[in-house]
C-alpha positions as CSV (number, residue, x, y, z in Angstrom):
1,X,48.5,9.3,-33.9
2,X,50.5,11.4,-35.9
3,X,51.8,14.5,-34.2
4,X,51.3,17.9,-36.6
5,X,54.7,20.1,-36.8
6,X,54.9,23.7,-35.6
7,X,55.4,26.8,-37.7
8,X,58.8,27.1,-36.0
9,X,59.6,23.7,-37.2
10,X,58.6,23.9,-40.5
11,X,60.3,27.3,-40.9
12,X,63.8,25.4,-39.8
13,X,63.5,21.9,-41.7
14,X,61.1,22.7,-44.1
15,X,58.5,19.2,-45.4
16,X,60.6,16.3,-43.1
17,X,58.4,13.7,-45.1
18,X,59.3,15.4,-48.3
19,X,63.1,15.6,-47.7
20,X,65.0,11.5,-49.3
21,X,66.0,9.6,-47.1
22,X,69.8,10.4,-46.1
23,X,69.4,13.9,-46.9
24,X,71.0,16.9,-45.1
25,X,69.0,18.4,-42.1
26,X,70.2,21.9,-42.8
27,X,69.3,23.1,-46.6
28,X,72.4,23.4,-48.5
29,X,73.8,26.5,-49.7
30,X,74.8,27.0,-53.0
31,X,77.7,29.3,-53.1
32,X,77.6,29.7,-57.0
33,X,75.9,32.4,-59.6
34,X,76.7,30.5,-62.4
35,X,75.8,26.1,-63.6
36,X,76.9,24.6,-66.1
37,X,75.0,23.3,-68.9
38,X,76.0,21.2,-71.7
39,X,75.5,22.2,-75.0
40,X,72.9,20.4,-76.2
41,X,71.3,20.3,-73.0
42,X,67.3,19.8,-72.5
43,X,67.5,20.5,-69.2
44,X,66.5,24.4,-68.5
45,X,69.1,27.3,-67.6
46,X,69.7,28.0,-64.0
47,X,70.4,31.7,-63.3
48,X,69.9,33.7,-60.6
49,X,67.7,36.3,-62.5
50,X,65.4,34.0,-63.6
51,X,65.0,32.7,-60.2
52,X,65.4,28.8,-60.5
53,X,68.6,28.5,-59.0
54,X,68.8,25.9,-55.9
55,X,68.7,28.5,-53.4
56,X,66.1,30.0,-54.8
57,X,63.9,26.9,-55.2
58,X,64.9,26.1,-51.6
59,X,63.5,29.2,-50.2
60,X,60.3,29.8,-52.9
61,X,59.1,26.0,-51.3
62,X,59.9,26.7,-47.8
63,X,57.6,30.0,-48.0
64,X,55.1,28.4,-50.0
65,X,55.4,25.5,-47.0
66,X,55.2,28.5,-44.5
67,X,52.7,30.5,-46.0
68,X,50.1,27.4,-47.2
69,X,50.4,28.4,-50.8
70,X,51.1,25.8,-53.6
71,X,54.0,27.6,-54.4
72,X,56.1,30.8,-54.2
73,X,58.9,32.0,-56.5
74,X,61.8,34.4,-55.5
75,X,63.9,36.7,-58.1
76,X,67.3,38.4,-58.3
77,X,66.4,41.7,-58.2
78,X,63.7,44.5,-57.1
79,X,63.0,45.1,-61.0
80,X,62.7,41.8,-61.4
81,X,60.3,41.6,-58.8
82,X,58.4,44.6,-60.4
83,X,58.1,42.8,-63.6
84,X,57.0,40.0,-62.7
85,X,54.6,40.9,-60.1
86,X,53.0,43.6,-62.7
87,X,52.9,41.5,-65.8
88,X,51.0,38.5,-64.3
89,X,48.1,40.4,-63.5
90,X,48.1,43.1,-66.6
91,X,46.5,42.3,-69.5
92,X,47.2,44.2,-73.1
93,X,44.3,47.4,-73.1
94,X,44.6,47.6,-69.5
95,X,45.6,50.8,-67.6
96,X,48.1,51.2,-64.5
97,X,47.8,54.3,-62.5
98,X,51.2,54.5,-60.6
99,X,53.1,57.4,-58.3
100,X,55.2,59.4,-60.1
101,X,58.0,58.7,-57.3
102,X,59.0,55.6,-58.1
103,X,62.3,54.6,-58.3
104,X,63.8,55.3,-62.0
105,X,63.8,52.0,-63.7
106,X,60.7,50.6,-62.5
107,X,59.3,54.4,-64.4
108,X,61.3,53.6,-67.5
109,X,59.2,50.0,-67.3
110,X,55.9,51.3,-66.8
111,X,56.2,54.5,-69.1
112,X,58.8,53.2,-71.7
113,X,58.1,49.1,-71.7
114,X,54.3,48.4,-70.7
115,X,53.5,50.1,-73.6
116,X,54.5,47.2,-76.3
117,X,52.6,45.0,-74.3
118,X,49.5,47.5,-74.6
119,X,49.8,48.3,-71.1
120,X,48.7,52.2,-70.8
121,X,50.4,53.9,-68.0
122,X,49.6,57.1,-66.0
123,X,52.0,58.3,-63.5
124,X,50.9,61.0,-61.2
125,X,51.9,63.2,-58.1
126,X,50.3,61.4,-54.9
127,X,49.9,64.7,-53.4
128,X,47.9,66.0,-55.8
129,X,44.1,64.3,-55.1
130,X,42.7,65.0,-58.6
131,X,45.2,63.3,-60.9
């Protein structure tokens, strides 16, 4: 009988049966913002901002593992995470209602960007009921 692993577990090691054989118990840290890639390269860019570095992949599957999901992603940045979170769910004729207080860029993206992606935007005072 095969014994089920813990949260705790998986949260430490990650998928043991889908770690190679010989491969490192802790995750390995990649200390690097920058990869090379050869000119002519097929292979896709790894950045940071765009959120496929290895660390990054590391952590989006050990949530995903954590979480049940079939997979998570993590970005570089709280805009980034804004942006991404807003424009897989809006659609071109839709309409966001958002606070007025939010932090300045993510109002420059809703009031100043949405709109070439046909994204109307209303940003209004969260004290006041009516708006």
């Amino acid at each position: 009988m095969k014994r089920r692993l813990g949260f705790s577990t998986h949260a430490v090691h990650g998928d043991p049966e889908a770690r190679p054989d010989w491969a490192p118990v802790v995750t390995p840290l990649y200390q690097s913002a920058t990869f090379t890639n050869p000119i002519g390269s097929t292979q896709e860019v790894i950045y940071a901002r765009y959120g496929n570095n290895p660390n990054h992949v590391a952590i989006a599957k050990r949530l995903a593992l954590l979480e049940g999901g079939e997979a998570a992603i993590f970005v570089g940045s709280g805009m980034g995470a804004v942006a991404l979170s807003h424009l897989a769910v809006l659609r071109p004729g839709d309409h966001l209602l958002a606070s007025e207080w939010n932090y300045g860029g993510v109002q420059r993206l809703f009031s100043q960007e949405f709109g070439r992606f046909g994204i109307d935007v209303s940003l209004v005072n969260p004290l006041e009921p009516r708006t």
